[in-house]
ZALOMAR-260586 format. One line per 8 residues: number of its first residue (from 1); for each residue x, y, z of C-alpha. Coordinates in Angstrom, 1 decimal, decimal comma. Layout:
BEGIN
NUM	X:Y:Z | ... .
//
This chain:
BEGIN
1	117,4:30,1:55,9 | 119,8:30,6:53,3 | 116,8:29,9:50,4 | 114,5:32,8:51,6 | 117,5:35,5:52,4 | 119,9:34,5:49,3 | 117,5:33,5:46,4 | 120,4:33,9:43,7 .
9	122,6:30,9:43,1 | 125,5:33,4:41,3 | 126,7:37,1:42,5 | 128,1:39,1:40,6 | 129,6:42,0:43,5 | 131,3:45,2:43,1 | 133,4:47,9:45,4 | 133,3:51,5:44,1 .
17	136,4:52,1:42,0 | 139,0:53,9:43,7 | 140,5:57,1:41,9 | 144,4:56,0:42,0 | 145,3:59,8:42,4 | 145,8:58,8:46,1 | 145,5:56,4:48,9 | 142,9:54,9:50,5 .
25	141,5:56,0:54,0 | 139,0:55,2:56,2 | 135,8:56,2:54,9 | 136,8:54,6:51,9 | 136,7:51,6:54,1 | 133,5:52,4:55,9 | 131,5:53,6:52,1 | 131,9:50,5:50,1 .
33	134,8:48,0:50,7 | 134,3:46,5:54,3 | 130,5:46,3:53,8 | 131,1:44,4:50,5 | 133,6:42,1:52,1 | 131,2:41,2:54,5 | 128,5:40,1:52,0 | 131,1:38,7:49,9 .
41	132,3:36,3:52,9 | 128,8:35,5:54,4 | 128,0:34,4:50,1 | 130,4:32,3:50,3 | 130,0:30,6:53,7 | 126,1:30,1:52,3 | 128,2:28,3:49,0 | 126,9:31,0:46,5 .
49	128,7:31,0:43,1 | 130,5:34,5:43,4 | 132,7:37,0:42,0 | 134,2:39,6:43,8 | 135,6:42,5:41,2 | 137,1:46,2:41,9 | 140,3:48,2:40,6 | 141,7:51,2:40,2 .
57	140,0:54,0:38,5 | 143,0:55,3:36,3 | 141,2:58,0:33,9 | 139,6:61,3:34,1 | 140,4:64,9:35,3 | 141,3:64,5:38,7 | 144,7:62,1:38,0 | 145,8:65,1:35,9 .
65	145,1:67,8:38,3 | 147,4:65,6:40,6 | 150,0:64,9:37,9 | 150,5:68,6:37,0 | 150,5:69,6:40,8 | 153,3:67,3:41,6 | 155,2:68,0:38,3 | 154,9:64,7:37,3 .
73	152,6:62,8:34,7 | 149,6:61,0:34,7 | 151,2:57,6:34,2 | 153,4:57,9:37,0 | 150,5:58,7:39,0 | 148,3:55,4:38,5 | 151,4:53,7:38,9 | 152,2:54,9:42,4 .
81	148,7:55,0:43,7 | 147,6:51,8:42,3 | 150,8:49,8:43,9 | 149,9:51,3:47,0 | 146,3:50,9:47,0 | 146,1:47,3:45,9 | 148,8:46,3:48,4 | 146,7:48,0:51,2 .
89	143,4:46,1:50,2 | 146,0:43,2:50,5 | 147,2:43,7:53,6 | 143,9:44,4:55,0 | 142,4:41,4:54,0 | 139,7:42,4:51,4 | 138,4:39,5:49,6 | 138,7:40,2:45,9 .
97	138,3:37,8:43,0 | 140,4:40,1:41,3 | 141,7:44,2:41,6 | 142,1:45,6:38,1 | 143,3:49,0:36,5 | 141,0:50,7:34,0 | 144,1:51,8:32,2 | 144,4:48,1:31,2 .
105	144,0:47,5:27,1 | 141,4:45,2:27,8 | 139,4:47,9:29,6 | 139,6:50,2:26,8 | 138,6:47,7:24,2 | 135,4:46,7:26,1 | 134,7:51,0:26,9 | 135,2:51,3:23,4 .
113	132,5:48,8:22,3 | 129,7:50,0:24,4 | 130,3:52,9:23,4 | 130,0:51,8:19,9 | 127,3:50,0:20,4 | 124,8:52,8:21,4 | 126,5:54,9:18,8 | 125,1:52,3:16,2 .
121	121,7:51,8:17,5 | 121,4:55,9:17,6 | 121,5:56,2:21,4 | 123,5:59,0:21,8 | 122,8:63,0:20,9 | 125,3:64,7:18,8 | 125,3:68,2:19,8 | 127,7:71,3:19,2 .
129	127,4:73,4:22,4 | 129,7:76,1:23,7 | 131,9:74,9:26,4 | 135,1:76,4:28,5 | 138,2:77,0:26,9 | 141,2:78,2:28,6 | 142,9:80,7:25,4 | 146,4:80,6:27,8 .
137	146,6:77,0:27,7 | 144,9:76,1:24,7 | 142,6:73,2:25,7 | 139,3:73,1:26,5 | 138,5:72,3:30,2 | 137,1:69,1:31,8 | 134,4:70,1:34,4 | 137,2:69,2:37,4 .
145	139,1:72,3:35,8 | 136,9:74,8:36,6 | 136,3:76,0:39,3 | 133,0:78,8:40,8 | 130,4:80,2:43,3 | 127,3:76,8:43,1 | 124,2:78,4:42,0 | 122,3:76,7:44,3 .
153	124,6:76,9:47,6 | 126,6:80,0:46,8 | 129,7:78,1:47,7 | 132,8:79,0:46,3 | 135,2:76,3:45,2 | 132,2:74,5:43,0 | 133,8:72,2:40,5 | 132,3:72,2:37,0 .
161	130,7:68,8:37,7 | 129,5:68,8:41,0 | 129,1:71,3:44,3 | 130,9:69,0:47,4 | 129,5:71,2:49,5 | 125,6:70,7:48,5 | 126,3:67,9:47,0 | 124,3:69,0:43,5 .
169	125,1:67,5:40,0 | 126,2:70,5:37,7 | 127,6:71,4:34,4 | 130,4:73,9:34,1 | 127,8:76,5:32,2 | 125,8:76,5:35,8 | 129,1:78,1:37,7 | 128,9:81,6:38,9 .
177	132,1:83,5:38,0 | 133,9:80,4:36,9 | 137,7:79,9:37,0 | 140,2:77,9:35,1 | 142,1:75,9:37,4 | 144,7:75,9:35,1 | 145,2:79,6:34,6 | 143,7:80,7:37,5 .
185	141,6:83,1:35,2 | 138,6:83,1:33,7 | 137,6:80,6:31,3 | 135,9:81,3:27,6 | 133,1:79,7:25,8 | 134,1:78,2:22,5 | 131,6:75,6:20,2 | 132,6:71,8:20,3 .
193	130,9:68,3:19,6 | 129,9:65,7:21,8 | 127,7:62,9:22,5 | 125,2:62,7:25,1 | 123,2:60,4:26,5 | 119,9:60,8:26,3 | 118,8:60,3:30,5 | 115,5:62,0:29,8 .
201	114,7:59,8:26,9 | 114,9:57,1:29,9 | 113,3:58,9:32,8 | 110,1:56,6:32,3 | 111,7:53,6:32,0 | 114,0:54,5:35,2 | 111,0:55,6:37,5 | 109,5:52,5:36,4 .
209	112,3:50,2:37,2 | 113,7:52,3:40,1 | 110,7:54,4:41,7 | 108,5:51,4:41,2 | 110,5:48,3:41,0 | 113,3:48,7:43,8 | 110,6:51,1:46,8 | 110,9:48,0:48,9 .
217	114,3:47,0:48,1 | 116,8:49,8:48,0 | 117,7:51,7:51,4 | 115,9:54,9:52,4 | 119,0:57,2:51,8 | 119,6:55,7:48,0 | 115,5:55,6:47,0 | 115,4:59,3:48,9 .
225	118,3:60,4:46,4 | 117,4:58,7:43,4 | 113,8:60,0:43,7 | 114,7:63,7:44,0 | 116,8:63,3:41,1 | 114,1:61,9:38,9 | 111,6:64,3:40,3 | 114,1:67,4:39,6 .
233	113,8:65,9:35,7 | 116,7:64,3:33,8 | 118,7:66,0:31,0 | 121,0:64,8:28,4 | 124,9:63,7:29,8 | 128,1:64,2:27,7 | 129,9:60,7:27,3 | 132,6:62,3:26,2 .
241	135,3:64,8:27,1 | 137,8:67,1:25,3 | 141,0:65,5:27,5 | 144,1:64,2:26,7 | 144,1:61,4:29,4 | 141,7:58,6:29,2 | 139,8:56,0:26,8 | 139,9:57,5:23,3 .
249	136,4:58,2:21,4 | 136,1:55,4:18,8 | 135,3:57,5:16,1 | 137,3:59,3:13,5 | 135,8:62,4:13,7 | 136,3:62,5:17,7 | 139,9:63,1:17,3 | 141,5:64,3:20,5 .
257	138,3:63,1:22,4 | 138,1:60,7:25,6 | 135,3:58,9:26,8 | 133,2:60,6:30,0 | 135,4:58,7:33,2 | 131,7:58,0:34,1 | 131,1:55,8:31,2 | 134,5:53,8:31,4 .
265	134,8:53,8:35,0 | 131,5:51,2:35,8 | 132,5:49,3:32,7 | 135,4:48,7:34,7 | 133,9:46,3:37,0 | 133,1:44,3:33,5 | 136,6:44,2:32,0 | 138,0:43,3:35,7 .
273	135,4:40,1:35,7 | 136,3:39,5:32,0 | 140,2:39,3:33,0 | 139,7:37,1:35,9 | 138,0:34,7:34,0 | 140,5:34,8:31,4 | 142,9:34,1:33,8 | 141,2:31,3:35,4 .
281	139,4:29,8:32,4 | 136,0:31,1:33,9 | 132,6:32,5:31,7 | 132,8:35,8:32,6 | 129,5:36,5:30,5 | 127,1:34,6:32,9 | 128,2:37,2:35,6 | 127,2:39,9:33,7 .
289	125,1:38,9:30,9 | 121,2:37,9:30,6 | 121,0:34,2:30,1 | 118,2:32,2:28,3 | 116,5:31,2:31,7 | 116,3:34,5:33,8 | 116,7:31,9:36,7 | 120,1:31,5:35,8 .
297	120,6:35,1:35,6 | 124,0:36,4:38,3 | 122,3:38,8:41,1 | 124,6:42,7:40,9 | 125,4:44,2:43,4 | 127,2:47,7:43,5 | 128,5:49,0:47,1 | 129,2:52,6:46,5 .
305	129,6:55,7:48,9 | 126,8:58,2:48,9 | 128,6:60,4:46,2 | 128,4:57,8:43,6 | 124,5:56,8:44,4 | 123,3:58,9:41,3 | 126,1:56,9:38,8 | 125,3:53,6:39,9 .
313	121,6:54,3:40,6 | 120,7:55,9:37,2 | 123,7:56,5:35,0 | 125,0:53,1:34,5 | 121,9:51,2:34,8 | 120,5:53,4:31,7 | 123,9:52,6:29,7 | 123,1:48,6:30,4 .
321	119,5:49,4:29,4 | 120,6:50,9:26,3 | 123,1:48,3:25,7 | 120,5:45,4:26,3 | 122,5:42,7:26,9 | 123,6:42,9:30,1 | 121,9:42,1:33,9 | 120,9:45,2:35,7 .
329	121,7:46,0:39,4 | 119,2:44,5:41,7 | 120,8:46,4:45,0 | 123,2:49,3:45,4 | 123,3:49,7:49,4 | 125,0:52,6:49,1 | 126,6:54,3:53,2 | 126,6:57,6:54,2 .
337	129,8:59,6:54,7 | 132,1:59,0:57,8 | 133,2:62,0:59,7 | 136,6:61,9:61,7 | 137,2:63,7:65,1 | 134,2:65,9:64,2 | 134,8:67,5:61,6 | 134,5:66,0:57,4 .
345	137,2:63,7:56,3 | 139,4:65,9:53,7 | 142,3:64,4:52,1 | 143,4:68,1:50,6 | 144,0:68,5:54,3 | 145,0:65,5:55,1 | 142,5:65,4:57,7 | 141,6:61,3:57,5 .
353	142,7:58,1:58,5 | 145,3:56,5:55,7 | 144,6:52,9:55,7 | 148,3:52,3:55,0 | 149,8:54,5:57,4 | 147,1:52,5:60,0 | 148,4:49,2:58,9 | 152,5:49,8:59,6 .
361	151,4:51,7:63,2 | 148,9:49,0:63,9 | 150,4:45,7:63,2 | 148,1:42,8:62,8 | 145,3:45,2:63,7 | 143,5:44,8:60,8 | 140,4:43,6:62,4 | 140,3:45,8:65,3 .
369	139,7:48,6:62,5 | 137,2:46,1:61,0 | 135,3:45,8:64,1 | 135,2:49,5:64,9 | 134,1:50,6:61,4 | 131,6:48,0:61,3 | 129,9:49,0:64,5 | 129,8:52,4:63,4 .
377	128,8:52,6:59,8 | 127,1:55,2:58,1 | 124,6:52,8:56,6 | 121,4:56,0:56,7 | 122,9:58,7:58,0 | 126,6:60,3:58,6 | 128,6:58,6:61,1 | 131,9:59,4:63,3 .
385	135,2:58,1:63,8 | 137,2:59,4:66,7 | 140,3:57,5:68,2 | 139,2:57,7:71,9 | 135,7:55,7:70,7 | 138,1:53,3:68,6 | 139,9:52,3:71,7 | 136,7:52,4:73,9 .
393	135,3:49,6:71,5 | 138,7:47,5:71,5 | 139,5:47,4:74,7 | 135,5:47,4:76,2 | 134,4:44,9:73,9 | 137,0:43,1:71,8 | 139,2:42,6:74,5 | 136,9:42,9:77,4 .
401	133,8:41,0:76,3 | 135,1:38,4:72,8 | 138,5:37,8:73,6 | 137,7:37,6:77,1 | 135,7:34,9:76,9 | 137,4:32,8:74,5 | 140,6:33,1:76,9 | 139,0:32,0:79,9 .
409	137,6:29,1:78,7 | 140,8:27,7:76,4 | 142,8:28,3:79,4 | 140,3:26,6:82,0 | 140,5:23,8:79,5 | 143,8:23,1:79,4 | 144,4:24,0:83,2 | 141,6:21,0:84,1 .
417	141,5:18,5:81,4 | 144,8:19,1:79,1 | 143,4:21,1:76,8 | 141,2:18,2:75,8 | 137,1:18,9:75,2 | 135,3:16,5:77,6 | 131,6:15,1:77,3 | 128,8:16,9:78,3 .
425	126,6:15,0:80,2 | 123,5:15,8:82,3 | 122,5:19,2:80,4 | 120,9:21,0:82,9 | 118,1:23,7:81,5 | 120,5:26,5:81,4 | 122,5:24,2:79,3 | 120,0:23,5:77,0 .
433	119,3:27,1:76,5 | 122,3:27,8:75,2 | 121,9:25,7:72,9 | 118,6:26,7:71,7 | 120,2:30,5:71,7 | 123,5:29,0:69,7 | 120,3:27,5:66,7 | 118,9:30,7:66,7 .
441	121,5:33,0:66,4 | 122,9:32,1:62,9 | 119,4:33,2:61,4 | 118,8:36,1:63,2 | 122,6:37,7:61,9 | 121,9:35,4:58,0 | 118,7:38,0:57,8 | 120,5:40,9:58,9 .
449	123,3:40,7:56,2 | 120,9:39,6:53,3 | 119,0:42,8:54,4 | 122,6:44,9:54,5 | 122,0:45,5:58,5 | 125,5:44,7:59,1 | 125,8:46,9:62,5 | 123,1:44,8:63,4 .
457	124,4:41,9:62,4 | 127,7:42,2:64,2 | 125,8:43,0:67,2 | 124,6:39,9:67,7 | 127,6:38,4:66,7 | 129,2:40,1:70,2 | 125,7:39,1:72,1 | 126,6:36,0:71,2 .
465	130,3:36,3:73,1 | 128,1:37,9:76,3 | 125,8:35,0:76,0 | 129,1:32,7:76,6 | 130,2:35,0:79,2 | 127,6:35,0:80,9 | 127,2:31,2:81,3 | 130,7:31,1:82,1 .
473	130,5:33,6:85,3 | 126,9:32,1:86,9 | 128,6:28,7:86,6 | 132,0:29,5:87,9 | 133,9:26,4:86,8 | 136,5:27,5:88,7 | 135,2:26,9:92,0 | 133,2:23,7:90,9 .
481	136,2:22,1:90,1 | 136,9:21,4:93,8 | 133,3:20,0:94,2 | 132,7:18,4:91,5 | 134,4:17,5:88,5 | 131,9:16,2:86,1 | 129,6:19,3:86,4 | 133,3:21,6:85,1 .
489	133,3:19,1:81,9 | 129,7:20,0:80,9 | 130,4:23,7:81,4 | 133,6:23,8:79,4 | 132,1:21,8:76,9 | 129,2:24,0:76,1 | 131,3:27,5:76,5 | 133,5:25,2:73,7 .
497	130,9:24,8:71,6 | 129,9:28,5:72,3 | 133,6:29,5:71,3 | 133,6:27,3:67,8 | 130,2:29,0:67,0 | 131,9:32,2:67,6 | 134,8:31,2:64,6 | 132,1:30,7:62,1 .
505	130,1:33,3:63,4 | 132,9:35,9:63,1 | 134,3:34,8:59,7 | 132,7:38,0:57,5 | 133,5:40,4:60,2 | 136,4:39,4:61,5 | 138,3:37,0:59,1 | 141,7:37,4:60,7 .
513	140,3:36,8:64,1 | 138,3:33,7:62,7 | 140,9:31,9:61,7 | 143,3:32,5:65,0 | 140,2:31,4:66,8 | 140,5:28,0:64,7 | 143,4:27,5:65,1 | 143,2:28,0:68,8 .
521	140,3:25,4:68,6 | 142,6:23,2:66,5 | 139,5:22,8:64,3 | 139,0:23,1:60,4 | 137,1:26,6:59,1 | 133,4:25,8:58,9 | 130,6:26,8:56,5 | 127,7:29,0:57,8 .
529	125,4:26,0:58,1 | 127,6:25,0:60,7 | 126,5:27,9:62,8 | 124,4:26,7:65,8 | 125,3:22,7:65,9 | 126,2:21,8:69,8 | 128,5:19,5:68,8 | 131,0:21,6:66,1 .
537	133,9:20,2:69,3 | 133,6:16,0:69,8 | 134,4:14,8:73,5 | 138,5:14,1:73,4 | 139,2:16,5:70,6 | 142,5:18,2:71,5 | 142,4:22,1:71,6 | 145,5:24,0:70,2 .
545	147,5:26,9:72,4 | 145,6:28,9:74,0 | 146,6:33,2:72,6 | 145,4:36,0:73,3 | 143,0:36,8:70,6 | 143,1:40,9:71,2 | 145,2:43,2:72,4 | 144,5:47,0:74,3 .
553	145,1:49,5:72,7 | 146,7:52,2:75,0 | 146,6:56,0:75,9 | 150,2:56,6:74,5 | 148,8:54,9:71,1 | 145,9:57,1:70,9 | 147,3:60,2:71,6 | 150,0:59,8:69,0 .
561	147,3:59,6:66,4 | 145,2:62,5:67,8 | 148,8:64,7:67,6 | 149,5:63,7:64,5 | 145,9:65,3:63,0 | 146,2:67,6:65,0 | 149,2:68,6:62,7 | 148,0:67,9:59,8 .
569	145,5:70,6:60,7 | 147,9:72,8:61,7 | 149,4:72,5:58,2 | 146,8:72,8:56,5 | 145,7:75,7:58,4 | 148,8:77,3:57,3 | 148,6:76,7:54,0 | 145,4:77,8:53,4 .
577	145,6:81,3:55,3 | 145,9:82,9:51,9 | 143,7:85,3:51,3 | 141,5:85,0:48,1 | 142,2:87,4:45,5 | 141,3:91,0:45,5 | 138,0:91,8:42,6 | 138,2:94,1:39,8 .
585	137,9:97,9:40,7 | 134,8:99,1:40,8 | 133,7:103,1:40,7 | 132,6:104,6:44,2 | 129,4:105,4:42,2 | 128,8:101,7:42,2 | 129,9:101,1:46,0 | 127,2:104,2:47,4 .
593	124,5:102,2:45,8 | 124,6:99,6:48,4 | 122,4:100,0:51,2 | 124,1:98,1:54,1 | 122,7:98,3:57,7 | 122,2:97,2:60,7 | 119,2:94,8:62,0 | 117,9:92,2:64,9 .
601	117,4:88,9:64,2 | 114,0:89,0:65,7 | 113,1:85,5:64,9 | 114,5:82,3:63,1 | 113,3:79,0:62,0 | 114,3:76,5:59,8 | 112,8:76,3:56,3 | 110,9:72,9:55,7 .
609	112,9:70,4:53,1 | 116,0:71,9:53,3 | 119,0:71,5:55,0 | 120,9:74,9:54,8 | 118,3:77,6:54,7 | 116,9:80,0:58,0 | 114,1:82,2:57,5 | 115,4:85,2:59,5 .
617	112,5:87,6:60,9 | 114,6:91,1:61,0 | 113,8:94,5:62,8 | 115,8:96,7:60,0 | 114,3:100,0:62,1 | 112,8:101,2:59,0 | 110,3:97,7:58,6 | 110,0:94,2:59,7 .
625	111,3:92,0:56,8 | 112,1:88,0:55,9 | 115,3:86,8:54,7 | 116,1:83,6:53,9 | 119,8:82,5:54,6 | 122,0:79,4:53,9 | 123,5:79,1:57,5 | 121,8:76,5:59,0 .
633	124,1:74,0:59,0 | 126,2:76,5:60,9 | 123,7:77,9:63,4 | 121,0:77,0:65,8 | 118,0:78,9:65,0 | 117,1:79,6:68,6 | 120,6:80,8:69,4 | 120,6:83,7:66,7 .
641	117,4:85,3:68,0 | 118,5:88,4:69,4 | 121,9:88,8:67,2 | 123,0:91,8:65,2 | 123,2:91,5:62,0 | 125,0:93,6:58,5 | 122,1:93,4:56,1 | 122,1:94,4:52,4 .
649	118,6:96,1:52,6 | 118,7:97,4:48,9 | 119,1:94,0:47,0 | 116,4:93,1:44,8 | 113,6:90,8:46,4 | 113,8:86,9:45,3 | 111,4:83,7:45,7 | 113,0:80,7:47,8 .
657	111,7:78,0:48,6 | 108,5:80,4:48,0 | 109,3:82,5:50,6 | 110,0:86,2:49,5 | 113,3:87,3:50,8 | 114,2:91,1:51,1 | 118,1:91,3:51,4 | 121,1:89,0:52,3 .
665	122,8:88,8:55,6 | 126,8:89,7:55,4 | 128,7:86,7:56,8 | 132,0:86,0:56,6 | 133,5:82,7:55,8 | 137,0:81,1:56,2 | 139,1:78,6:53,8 | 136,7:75,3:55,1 .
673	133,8:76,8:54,3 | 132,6:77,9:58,2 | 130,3:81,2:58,5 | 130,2:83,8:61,1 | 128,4:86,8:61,2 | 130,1:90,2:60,1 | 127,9:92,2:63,0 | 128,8:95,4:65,2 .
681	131,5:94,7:68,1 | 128,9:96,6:70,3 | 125,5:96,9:69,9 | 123,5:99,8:67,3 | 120,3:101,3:66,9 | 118,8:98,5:63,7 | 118,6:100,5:61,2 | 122,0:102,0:61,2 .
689	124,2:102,6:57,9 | 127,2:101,1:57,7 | 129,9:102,7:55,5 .
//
């Protein structure tokens, strides 16, 4: 099985690179680093040659927003965060080779030379554009420094690089009414040099490689993504930045110049496997580099988050094109975000899960959280995490269903036989199909991981746990015993051999839990071609003590972690009740121009290939007209029909989504983004002016 799900005899397998500007949480977890593990585990059980590689990304805007908002500097930052952060991947058990820091000189020496490298072979553009300069604080402004309305959205809050909102690539020039987050005023253009690579000098060779090459092998969500892109058309991408914090531009006449964070920060996963090998004595280059026989050539993979899909998916891969020495990703099985108590994870709020304030109020807990994630991750769509589900799934199926069974039958043993495995002898037909189940389970989860299924995967893993519970209650051991004897020594041998499957089995999932089980089974850890033998236990082998392998988590526990968010969002709410600043003047003249009325929504349907936009059918009084809104996420279109509306009626007609729209609906919206409709308390003849 292994041959036709793991062709590659060496991995080379990276985690997204955390931004050290603060700690990790949840859907950190459930984006890229437990998925990853899991591979990473189930490789090695198979006996793949792997490295495991991941660190802190130490460089770009964002770790200087934080160092100037806590008064402290950027150093002290990475410092903090990437302590805490590697000690909480630590803790919880993730499997890394090595966790690096791209602030390491050896990352910067090995950023540096790419980047050299395409300089020389005449890669890059050298262009002089006009970018944002803030004249109070004399610097020019990294796109995380500025701050405006998305043009495509109409969200306000945009950064310069990206809308979180929409989720669209920008550049800072795009911004409507931009803002310097520095001097909370607006932002100038002044000329500057950089170099850009070329992405639309690539397009053909990435549509050929990605659109064509990797249809069949990359997941729906990432070849949907990285097909819109490419349709949309690539353009040019500065490598480099005017900062003061990062890896300096290896040229003289980029002075004061930094490379892009998304040029060092994938290069990153390269420097980490170049120091583990240095510090093991390994080849770091056959992990990363084309060898003579492309047989021999490491298989990359990059588990990412969906906001990095476009990075790993096109960025990067057209850097190592350029470069032309290195291996190019063959998967990026990139998750979907997780969502917490319904609403978006949000660390300015502190609305999330902090993976090491879970790990000091959860002791030894570390796979219950595995479990639960696992079962519940956003591998094509956005998922949910709420604590009532979290205990559900511990005490209903850990406890209930795995740990369950593994206690009854440990504790049978030892209260019959000593805790010593007897012979099975005269295997009935229910006997022998458990085994035939136990030989065919190991496949059945082997092509669910090679295929990045790993809800699926786990699933069986548990059926395989109800399979053993199951035998265990139809044969009822327990009243056999009185009966007869030799019957009881066949059953507990086979819900044995059940329970040593279940060790291997578990061991990428549930690593922790694995090894108790072992030890419990006072047995050595297995390999995965182990999985499915009937005879992983000998008749006469002596069992260890028999534990408790889970524990219930309780009401009390629960609702301490529901009070707690709940205030964080108190806090947050308070803190954020500051009304946005009041707008320049403007001359009555200019207010009277504005034709503001009332209407009926008089129909409402979504529009086709989007995700935020209505198109509104309004009775205005005067004339039935379309407009097309961005409030879909936000409102059910058959709920609206019949609602009152504020409509600018005098606003110039535009094409969207070729659809003529004549106006734009007045909502108002709150500090997280949430729309409501700024509508008559009772109801008006459409048609009616509003002063």
């Amino acid at each position: 099985m292994s041959n036709i799900a793991l062709p590659f005899k060496r991995y080379t397998i990276t985690s997204a690179l955390p931004y050290a500007n603060g700690p990790l949480h949840i859907g950190h977890l459930a984006g890229a680093y437990i998925p990853a593990d899991i591979y990473v585990r189930f490789l090695r059980l198979q006996g793949k040659d792997v490295v495991y590689v991941c660190g802190s990304d130490e460089h770009g805007a964002a770790i200087t927003i934080k160092a100037k908002k806590e008064g402290t500097t950027p150093q002290a930052i990475i410092d903090k965060y990437h302590a805490q952060i590697k000690d909480s991947f630590a803790q919880f058990g993730i499997s890394f080779d090595i966790y690096h820091r791209t602030s390491e000189p050896l990352h910067h020496e090995l950023s540096q030379e790419f980047f050299l490298n395409l300089y020389e072979k005449g890669e890059f553009i050298e262009q002089v554009t006009e970018q944002y300069y803030d004249k109070e604080y004399h610097q020019f402004l990294a796109d995380r420094y500025i701050t405006g309305t998305c043009p495509n959205c109409k969200s306000e809050g945009a950064y310069g690089d990206q809308c979180e909102k929409c989720g669209t690539s920008l550049n800072p020039t795009d911004l409507i009414n931009p803002i310097s987050t520095l001097s909370g005023k607006p932002p100038v253009l002044r000329e500057t040099k950089h170099w850009y690579l070329p992405l639309d000098k690539y397009q053909p060779w990435l549509e050929k490689w990605l659109l064509e090459g990797k249809k069949d092998v990359l997941k729906p969500n990432v070849y949907g993504q990285c097909r819109s892109w490419l349709k949309s058309g690539l353009q040019p991408r500065s490598m480099t930045r005017d900062l003061d914090w990062g890896v300096d531009v290896p040229l003289e006449e980029a002075a004061g110049k930094k490379l892009y964070v998304w040029l060092d920060a994938p290069i990153g996963y390269i420097s980490a496997t170049k120091q583990w090998a240095l510090d093991t004595g390994n080849d770091w280059e056959k992990y990363w580099k084309q060898q003579p026989d492309p047989a021999d050539n490491t298989c990359l993979i990059h588990f990412i988050g969906k906001d990095n899909i476009v990075f790993h998916c096109i960025t990067f891969p057209s850097i190592l094109h350029a470069h032309g020495e290195y291996v190019l990703p063959e998967n990026i099985p990139a998750n979907e975000f997780l969502n917490l108590e319904g609403e978006k994870l949000s660390t300015s709020r502190n609305h999330a899960v902090w993976l090491h304030e879970y790990l000091e109020e959860f002791p030894d807990k570390q796979d219950e959280l595995r479990y639960v994630l696992t079962s519940i991750l956003p591998e094509t769509s956005d998922s949910e995490f709420t604590w009532k589900d979290f205990q559900a799934r511990v005490n209903n199926e850990l406890v209930a269903i795995l740990g369950n069974f593994v206690n009854r039958v440990l504790v049978l043993s030892h209260k019959y036989f000593d805790g010593r495995v007897m012979p099975a002898e005269g295997l009935t037909e229910t006997d022998r199909f458990i085994f035939s189940e136990l030989e065919r389970y190991p496949q059945h989860i082997a092509v669910s991981l090679s295929q990045y299924r790993f809800r699926e995967a786990l699933a069986q893993v548990m059926n395989v746990a109800r399979l053993g519970n199951k035998y265990l209650a139809d044969a009822e051991p327990w009243k056999l015993i009185k009966t007869d004897e030799s019957r009881v020594k066949t059953v507990l041998n086979v819900s044995l051999q059940i329970a040593a499957n279940l060790a291997v089995l578990a061991q990428p999932f549930l690593p922790h839990t694995a090894d108790k089980l072992f030890a419990m089974l006072n047995l050595e850890a297995r390999d995965w071609k182990a999985a499915g033998g009937d005879a992983l236990l000998s008749a006469g082998h002596q069992l260890g003590q028999a534990l408790l392998l889970f524990e219930k988590i309780t009401d009390d526990q629960v609702d301490r972690q529901l009070e707690k968010l709940a205030r964080a969002r108190q806090t947050a709410e308070t803190a954020t009740k500051t009304v946005q600043p009041l707008k320049d003047n403007i001359a009555f003249e200019d207010f009277i121009k504005l034709d503001i009325r009332t209407a009926t929504i008089i129909g409402a349907e979504k529009v086709a290939k989007t995700k935020k936009l209505l198109k509104l059918t309004l009775n205005t009084g005067i004339d039935q007209r379309i407009v097309v809104s961005g409030i879909a996420e936000f409102f059910d279109p058959e709920a609206i029909v019949g609602k009152q509306v504020s409509l600018l009626a005098n606003l110039e007609p535009r094409e969207i989504k070729g659809i003529r729209s004549q106006g734009m609906i007045l909502m108002a919206e709150d500090a997280d983004g949430r729309l409501d409709f700024v509508a008559p308390q009772t109801g008006t003849v459409p048609g009616s002016i509003i002063r």
